[in-house]
C-alpha positions in Angstrom: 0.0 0.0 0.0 1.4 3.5 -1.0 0.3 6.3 1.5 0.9 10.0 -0.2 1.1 12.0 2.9 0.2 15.7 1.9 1.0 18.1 4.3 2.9 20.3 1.9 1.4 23.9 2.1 4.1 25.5 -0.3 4.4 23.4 -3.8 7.4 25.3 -4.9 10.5 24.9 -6.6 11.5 21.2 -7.1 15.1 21.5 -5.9 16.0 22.9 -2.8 19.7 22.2 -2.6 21.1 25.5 -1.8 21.2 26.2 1.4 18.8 28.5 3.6 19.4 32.9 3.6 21.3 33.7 6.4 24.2 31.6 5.5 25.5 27.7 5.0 23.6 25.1 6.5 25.0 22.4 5.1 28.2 20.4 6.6 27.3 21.4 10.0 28.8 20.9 13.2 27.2 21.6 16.5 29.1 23.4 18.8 28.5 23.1 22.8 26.5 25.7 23.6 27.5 27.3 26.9 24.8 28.0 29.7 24.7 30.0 32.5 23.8 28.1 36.1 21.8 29.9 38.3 22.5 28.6 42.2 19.1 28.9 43.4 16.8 26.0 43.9 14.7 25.1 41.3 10.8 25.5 41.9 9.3 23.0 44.3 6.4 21.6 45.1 4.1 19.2 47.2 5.5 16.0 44.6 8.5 17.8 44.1 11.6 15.2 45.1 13.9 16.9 47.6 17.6 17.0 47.2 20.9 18.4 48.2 24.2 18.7 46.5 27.7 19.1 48.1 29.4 21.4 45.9 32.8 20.6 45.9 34.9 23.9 45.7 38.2 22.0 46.2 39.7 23.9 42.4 42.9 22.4 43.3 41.8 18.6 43.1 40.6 19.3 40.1 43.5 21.0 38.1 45.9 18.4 39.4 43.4 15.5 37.6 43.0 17.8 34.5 47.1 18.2 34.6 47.1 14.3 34.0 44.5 13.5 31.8 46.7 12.8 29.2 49.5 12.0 30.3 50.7 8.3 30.6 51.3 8.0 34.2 48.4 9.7 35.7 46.8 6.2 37.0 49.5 6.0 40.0 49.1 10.1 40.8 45.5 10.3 41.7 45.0 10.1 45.8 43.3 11.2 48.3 39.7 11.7 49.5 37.2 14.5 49.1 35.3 14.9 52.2 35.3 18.7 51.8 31.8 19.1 50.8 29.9 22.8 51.2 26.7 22.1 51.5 24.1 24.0 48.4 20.4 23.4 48.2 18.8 22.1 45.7 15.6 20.6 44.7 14.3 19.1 41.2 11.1 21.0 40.0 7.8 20.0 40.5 6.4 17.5 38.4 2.3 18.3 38.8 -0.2 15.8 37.9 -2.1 16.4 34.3 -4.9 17.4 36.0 -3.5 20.5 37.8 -4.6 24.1 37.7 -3.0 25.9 34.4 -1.7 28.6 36.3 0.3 26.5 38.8 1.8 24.6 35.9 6.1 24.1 36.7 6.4 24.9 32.9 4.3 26.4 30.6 4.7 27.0 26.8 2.9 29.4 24.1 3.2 30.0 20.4 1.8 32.9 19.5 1.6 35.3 16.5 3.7 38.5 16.7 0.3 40.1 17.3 -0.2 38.1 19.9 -2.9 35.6 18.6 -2.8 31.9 19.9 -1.7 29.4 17.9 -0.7 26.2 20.5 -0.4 26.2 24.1 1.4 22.7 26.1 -1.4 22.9 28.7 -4.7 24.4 29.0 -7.5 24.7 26.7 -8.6 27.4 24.4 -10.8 28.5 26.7 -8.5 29.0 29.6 -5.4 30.2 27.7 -7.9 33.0 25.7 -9.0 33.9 29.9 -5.3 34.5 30.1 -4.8 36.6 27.1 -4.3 39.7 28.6 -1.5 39.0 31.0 0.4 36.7 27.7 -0.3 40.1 25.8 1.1 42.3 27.7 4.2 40.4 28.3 4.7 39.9 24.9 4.4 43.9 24.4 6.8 44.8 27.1 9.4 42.3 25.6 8.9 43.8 21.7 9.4 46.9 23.5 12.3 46.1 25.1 15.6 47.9 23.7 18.3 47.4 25.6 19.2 44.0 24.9 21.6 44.2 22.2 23.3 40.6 22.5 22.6 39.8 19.0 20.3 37.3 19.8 16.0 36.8 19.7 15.6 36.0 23.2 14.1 37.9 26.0 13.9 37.0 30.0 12.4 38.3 33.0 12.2 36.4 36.2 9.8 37.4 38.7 10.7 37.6 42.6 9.1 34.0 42.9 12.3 32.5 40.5 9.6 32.3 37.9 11.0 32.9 34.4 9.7 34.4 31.4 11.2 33.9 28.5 10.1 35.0 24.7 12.0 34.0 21.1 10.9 36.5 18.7 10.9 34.9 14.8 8.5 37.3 13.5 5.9 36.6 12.4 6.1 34.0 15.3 6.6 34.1 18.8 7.2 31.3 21.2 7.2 31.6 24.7 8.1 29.8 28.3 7.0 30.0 31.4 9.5 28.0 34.1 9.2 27.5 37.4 12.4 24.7 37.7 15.2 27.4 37.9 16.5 26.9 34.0 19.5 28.8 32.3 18.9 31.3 29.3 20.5 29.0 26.9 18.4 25.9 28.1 14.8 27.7 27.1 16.3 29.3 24.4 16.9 25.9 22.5 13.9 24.6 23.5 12.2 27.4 22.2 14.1 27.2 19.0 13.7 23.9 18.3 9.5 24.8 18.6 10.1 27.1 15.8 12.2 25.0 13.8 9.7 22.2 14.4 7.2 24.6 13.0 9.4 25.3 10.4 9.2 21.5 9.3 5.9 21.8 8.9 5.1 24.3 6.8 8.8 26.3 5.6 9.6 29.4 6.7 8.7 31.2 3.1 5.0 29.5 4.0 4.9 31.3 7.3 6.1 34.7 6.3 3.8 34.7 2.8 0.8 33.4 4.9 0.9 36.2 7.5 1.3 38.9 5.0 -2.9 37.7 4.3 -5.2 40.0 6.7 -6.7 37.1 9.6 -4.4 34.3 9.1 -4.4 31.9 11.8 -1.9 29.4 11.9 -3.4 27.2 14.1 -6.3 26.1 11.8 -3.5 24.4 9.8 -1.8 22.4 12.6 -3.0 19.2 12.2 -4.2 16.8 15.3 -1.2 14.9 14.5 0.9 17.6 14.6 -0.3 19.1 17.9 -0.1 15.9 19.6 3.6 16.2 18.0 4.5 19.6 19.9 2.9 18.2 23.1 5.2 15.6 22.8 8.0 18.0 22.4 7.1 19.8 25.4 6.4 16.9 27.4 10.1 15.9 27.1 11.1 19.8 28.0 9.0 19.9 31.1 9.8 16.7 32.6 13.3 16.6 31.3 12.8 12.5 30.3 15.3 10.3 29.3 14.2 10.1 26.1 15.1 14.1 26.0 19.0 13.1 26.3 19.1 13.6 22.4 18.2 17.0 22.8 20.2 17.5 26.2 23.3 16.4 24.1 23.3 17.7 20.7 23.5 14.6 19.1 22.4 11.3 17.9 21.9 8.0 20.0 24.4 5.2 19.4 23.5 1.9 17.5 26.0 -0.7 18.5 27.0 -3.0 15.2 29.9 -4.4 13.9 32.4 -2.3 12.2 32.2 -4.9 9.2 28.7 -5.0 8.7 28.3 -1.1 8.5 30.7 -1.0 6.3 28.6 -3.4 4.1 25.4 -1.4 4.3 27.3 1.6 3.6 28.2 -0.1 0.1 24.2 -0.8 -0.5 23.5 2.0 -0.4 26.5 3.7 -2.5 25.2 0.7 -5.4 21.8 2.6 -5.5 23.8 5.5 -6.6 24.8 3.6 -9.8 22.0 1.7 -10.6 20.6 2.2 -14.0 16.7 2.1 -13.6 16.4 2.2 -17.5 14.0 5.0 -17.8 14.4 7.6 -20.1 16.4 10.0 -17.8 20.0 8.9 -16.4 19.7 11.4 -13.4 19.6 10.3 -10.2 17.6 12.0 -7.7 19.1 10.2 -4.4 20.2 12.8 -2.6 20.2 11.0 0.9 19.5 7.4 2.1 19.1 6.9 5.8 18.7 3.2 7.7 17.3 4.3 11.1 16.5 1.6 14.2 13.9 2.0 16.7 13.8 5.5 18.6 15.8 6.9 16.3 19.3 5.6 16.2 21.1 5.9 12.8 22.8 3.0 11.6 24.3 4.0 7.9 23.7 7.1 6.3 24.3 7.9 2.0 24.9 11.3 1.7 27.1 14.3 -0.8 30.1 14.7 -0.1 30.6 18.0 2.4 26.8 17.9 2.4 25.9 16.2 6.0 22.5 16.9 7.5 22.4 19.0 10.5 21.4 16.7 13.8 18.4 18.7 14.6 17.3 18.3 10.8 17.5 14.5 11.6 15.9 14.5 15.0 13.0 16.0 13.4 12.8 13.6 10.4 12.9 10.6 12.7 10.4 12.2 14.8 8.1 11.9 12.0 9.1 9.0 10.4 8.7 6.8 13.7 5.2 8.3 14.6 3.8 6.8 11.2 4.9 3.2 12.6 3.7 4.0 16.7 0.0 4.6 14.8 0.4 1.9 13.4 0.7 2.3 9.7 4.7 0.9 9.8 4.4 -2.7 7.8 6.7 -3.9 5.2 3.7 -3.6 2.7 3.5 0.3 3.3 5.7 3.0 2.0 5.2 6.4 2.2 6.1 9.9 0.6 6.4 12.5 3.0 6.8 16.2 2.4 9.1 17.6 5.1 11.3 20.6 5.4 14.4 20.4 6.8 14.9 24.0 8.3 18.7 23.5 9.0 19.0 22.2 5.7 16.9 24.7 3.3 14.2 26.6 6.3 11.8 27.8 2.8 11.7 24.7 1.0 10.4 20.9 1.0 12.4 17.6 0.5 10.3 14.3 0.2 10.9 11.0 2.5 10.4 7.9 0.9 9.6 5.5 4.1 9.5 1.7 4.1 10.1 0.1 7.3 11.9 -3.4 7.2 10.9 -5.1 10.6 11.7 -2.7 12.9 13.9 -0.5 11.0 13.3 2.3 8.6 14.3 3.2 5.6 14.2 6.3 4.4 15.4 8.1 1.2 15.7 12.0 0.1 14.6 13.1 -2.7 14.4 17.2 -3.7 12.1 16.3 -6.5 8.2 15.9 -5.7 7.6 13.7 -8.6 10.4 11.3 -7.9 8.1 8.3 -5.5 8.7 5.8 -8.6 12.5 6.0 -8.8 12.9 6.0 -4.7 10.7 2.9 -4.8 13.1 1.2 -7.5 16.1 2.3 -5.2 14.0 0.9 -2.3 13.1 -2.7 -3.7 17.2 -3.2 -4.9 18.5 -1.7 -0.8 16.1 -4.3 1.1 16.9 -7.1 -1.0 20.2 -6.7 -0.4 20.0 -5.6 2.8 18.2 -9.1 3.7 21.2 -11.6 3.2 21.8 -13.7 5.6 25.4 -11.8 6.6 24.0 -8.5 6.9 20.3 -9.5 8.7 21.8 -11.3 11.1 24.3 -9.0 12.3 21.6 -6.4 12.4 19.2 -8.4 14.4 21.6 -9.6 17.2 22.5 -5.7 17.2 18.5 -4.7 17.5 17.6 -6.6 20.3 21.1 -5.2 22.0 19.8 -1.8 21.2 15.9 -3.2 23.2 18.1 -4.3 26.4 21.0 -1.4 26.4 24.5 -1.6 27.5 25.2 -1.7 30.6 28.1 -0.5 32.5 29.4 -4.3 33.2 29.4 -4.6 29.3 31.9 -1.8 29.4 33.9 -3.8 31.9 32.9 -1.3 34.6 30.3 -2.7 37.3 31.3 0.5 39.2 29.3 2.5 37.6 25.5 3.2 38.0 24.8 4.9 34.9 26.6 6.8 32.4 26.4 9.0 29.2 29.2 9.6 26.6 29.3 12.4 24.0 31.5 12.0 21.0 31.4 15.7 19.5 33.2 14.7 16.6 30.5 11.9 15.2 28.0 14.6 17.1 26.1 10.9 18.4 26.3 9.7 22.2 26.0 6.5 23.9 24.4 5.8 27.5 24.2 2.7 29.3 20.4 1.0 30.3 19.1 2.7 33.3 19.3 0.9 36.5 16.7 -1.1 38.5 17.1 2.3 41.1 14.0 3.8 41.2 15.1 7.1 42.3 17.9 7.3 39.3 15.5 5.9 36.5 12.7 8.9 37.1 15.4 11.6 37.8 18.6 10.6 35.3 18.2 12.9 32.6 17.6 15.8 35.8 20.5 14.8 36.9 22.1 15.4 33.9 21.0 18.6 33.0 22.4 19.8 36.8 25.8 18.2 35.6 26.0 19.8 32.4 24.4 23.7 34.1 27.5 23.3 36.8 30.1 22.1 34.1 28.8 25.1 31.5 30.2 27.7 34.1 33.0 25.8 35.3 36.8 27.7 34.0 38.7 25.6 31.8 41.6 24.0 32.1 44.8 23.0 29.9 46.0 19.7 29.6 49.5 18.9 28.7 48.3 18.6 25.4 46.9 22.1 25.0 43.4 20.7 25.2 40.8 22.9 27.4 39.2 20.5 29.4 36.0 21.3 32.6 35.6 19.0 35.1 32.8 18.7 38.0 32.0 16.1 41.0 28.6 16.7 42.6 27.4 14.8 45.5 23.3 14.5 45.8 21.4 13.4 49.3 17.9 11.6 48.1 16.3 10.9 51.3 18.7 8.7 53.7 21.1 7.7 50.5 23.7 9.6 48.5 24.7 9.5 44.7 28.0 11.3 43.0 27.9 13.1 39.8 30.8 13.4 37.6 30.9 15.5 34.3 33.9 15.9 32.0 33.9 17.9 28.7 36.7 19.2 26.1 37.2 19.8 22.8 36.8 15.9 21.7 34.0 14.6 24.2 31.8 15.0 27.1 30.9 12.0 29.9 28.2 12.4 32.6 27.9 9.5 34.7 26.2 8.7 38.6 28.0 6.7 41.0 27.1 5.4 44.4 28.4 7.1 47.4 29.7 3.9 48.8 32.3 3.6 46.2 35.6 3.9 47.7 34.9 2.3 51.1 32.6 4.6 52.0 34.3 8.2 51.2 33.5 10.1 48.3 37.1 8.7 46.4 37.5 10.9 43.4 40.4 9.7 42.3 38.4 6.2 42.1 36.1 7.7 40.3 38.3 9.3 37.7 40.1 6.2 37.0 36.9 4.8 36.3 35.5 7.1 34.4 38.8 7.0 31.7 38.1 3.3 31.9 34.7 4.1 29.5 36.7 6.4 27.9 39.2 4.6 26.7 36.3 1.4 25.8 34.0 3.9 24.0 37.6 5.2 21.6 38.6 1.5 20.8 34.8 0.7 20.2 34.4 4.1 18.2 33.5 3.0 14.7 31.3 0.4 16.1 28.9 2.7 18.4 29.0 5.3 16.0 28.5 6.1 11.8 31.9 7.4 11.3 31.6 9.4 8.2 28.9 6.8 6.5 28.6 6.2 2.7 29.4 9.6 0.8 29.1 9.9 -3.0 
C-alpha cells in the first residue's frame, strides 16, 4: 500500500539544494553551547523530590586531575579523599499531575503570533489560555518593547521575585514563549524554544509562514494538524519533565546503534550501489540525494549522503520524529511506504524535500529526494536496498544488534560494574551512547535531571589546559535523596563530554574521586577503541 502524505502547504520549486538565507547550512557541526547556572533551587512543590548537593569547591583537586589527563602515568598520581563538601540546596522542579490548575503549571509554553494571537499552548485549553490573554499580551508587548538588549540574539527573560522565568524568542511573524518554574538557564529555554520554531518550520517552511501572515486574519493554528499538535505536546512533554528520552536534545546529538564495524561497512556499500544503478528509464539522473537506515527510537545505523553535504542533527531528529510516529499509529508494515513532504529547516528553512519510508521489521528506511515527482525512482532504489539488505550476513548482524539496542548496554558490558549509569558524548561523530538505566527507582525517574544539573554546573565551570593544549572542565557533585547519596561526575573538552552517577559507597565509604576518575577513563578509553562500532563514522558519501 502507497500512502501519499500531503502536508505540503508550499508546492514550490523542485530542488532545494542551496542552502537556507542567512548563510550555510549544510556540513554542519554543532558546537557546545555554553549556559549560564543559576545557584538557586529550582521550583518545588508538594511532589517535588527533595535533594541536596555538596558542591565541591576544592579547584585544586581538580586542576591536578586535569594536569594528568593525558598524560601516561596519571593512573598512580591520583590520591586522596574528598570529604570537603559545602553544603548547596537544591531541589528538582515540580512535576504536577495532568490534572493540575494551568496557572500552577512548573512549565508552561505558548506560540503565538507576533500580534499576539494563539496558535498552540502545552497545557490548558482554548478556553483557559484565551481567559489568560491579557497577561500573555502584555508580556509579549513589554518584551517587543524592550531595547536594551543588544546581545545579537532573539531571546528575552524576565524572572519574577518568585524565580519564575519568562522567556520570549521573537521569529516574526512568530513568537514562542516559556514560562518556568524549575530554575532553568537562558540557553536551556532558548533551545527549547528554537527547536518549537524549527519544528514549526518543518511543517510548513519558513517562506509559507512569512507569505501566509502577510494575508489579513491568518491563523496558523487552523492548519496544525491533530497529529501535529499531539507532535508539539510531545516536544514539550520531554522539556518539562526533562525524560530520558530528551537526552538527544540535552546532548546535541544522535543515540548510538552498536554494530559491527564490518557490517556497517557493508550497508554503507548498498547504499552507495543505489547511486549507480541504471533504472532504464528515459532519464539517467539520479535523484538520491540521501538514504538513511534508522533503528527504533531513532538511532542511525548507515547514512548515504554528498560529499561536504551532511544533515544537521536537529534536521534529523526531526525527520525521525516523523518517520517513527507513522509506525507508533500503526501504519509501519513492510507492505507500506510512504512519501512524505518535510522541510528540513537546518538544511533549506523555505523549501520541502520528500521521504520515501519503508520500514523493514523494525527498522526504517528512508530516502531523500528534492524532486516531488520522484516516488517511482525511490521505490526502484528501495526494492534493490532491502533485497540486499536481507542476506543472511547483513540481517543477522543487524538483528543480534536490534535486540542489544531493546536491552542497552550496561556498565558491566563496558567492563565497569562501578558505575551506575553513564552517558558519553563523541562531538566529533555529534552521536552519544548511554548505558540501560538501573533497577534504582530514584535514578530511573530523575537521570536525565540529573544530567542537565551536571551539564548547568560544568557550563560555568573555567577551563583548564592539559598537557596537550586541550581545554578541558571537570565537575563532582554529591546528591542526598532521602537517607542515601549518589555522586555526579561530568567531564567535557574539545573531543567529548561524559556524565555519569555513581554510588556514594564507592571507595569504602568516602567520596574517592580519584576512584572515580580512573573509572571514568576506563569508559573512555572502551568507547575510543569501540568508536566505529557505536558510532556512523563518516557513513557512505558519493
Amino acid at each position: 500500500m502507497i500512502r501519499f502524505i500531503d502536508n505540503d502547504p508550499d508546492a514550490g520549486s523542485t530542488n532545494f539544494l542551496r542552502p537556507a538565507a542567512g548563510g550555510p547550512t549544510t556540513a554542519v557541526s554543532l558546537e557546545n553551547i555554553h549556559e549560564t547556572s543559576h545557584e538557586t533551587p529550582l521550583g518545588s512543590g508538594a511532589s517535588s523530590p527533595e535533594l541536596t548537593v555538596y558542591d565541591d569547591d576544592d579547584s585544586e583537586d581538580a586542576a591536578f586531575m586535569l594536569s594528568h589527563l593525558v598524560s601516561d602515568g596519571y593512573q598512580s598520581v591520583l590520591q586522596g579523599e574528598s570529604s570537603d563538601f559545602s553544603n548547596f540546596s537544591f531541589a528538582l522542579g515540580a512535576e504536577p499531575a495532568p490534572d493540575v490548575d494551568f496557572a500552577s503549571q512548573a512549565k508552561q509554553f505558548f506560540i503565538l503570533s507576533s500580534a499576539g494571537k494563539p496558535i498552540f499552548s502545552y497545557h490548558g485549553t482554548d478556553e483557559t489560555v484565551t481567559s489568560y490573554m491579557g497577561v500573555i499580551q502584555t508580556l509579549v508587548a513589554f518584551f517587543q518593547d524592550d531595547k536594551d538588549n543588544d546581545n545579537g540574539d532573539n531571546l528575552r527573560t524576565i524572572t519574577t521575585s518568585n524565580r519564575t522565568k519568562f522567556s520570549v524568542l521573537n521569529q516574526s511573524p512568530l513568537l514562542f514563549m516559556a514560562v518556568s518554574s524549575q530554575n532553568e538557564p537562558d540557553g536551556v529555554l532558548s533551545r527549547q524554544l528554537a527547536f518549537l520554531h524549527n519544528f514549526l518550520l518543518s511543517i510548513f517552511s519558513r517562506s509559507f509562514i512569512a507569505r501566509s501572515f502577510t494575508r489579513a486574519n491568518f491563523n496558523l493554528q487552523n492548519h496544525l494538524s491533530s497529529n501535529d499538535v499531539r507532535a508539539l505536546i510531545e516536544i514539550c512533554d520531554g522539556f518539562a519533565h526533562r525524560t530520558m528520552t530528551n537526552l538527544n536534545f540535552l546532548t546535541s546529538s544522535l543515540e548510538y546503534f552498536y554494530l559491527k564495524k564490518a557490517v556497517r561497512a557493508r550497508i554503507d556499500d548498498v547504499f552507495l550501489s543505489l547511486r549507480a544503478l541504471k533504472l532504464g528509464d528515459e532519464t539517467d539522473s539520479n535523484n538520491l540525494l540521501y538514504g538513511l537506515l534508522v533503528a527504533p527510537h531513532g538511532k542511525l545505523i548507515s547514512i548515504l549522503r554528498p560529499r561536504n553535504r551532511s544533515l544537521h542533527t536537529i534536521d534529523l531528529q526531526i525527520l525521525f520524529r516523523a518517520v517513527f510516529s507513522l509506525a507508533r499509529d500503526g501504519l509501519g508494515d513492510s507492505q507500506e511506504e510512504f512519501w512524505v513532504p518535510i522541510c528540513l529547516p537546518k538544511f533549506n528553512a523555505n523549501g520541502f524535500l520528500y521521504a520515501y519510508v519503508r520500514f523493514v521489521d523494525s527498522v526504517a528506511l528512508i530516502l531523500l529526494s528534492a524532486t516531488k515527482g520522484a516516488f517511482y525512482e525511490m521505490k526502484q532504489y528501495a526494492n534493490s536496498f532491502v533485497a540486499k539488505l536481507e542476506l543472511p550476513k547483513i540481517m543477522g548482524s543487524l538483528a543480534q544488534s536490534l535486540q542489544l539496542a531493546r536491552n542497552g548496554i550496561t556498565a558491566a558490558f563496558v567492563h565497569n560494574t562501578n558505575i551506575l549509569h553513564f552517558v558519553y558524548i563523541s562531538k566529533k561523530h555529534l552521536q552519544h551512547i548511554n548505558s540501560r538505566l538501573p533497577d534504582d527507582e530514584v535514578i530511573r525517574n530523575n537521570v536525565a535531571r540529573f544530567y542537565h544539573v551536571l551539564k548547568d554546573f560544568l557550563d560555568t565551570q573555567d577551563s583548564s589546559q592539559t598537557e596537550k593544549g586541550d581545554e578541558t572542565r571537570i565537575v563532582f557533585r554529591k546528591w542526598r535523596t532521602g537517607e542515601r547519596y549518589l555522586v555526579g561526575f561530568g567531564l567535557a573538552n574539545a573531543s567529548f563530554e561524559i556524565y555519569a552517577l555513581v554510588p556514594h559507597s564507592f571507595g569504602n565509604g568516602n567520596v574517592r574521586k580519584d576512584l572515580i576518575f580512573h573509572n571514568i577513563m576506563g569508559i573512555v578509553r572502551w568507547c575510543a577503541r569501540n568508536e566505529e562500532r557505536l558510532f556512523v563514522v563518516g557513513g557512505a558519501v558519493f
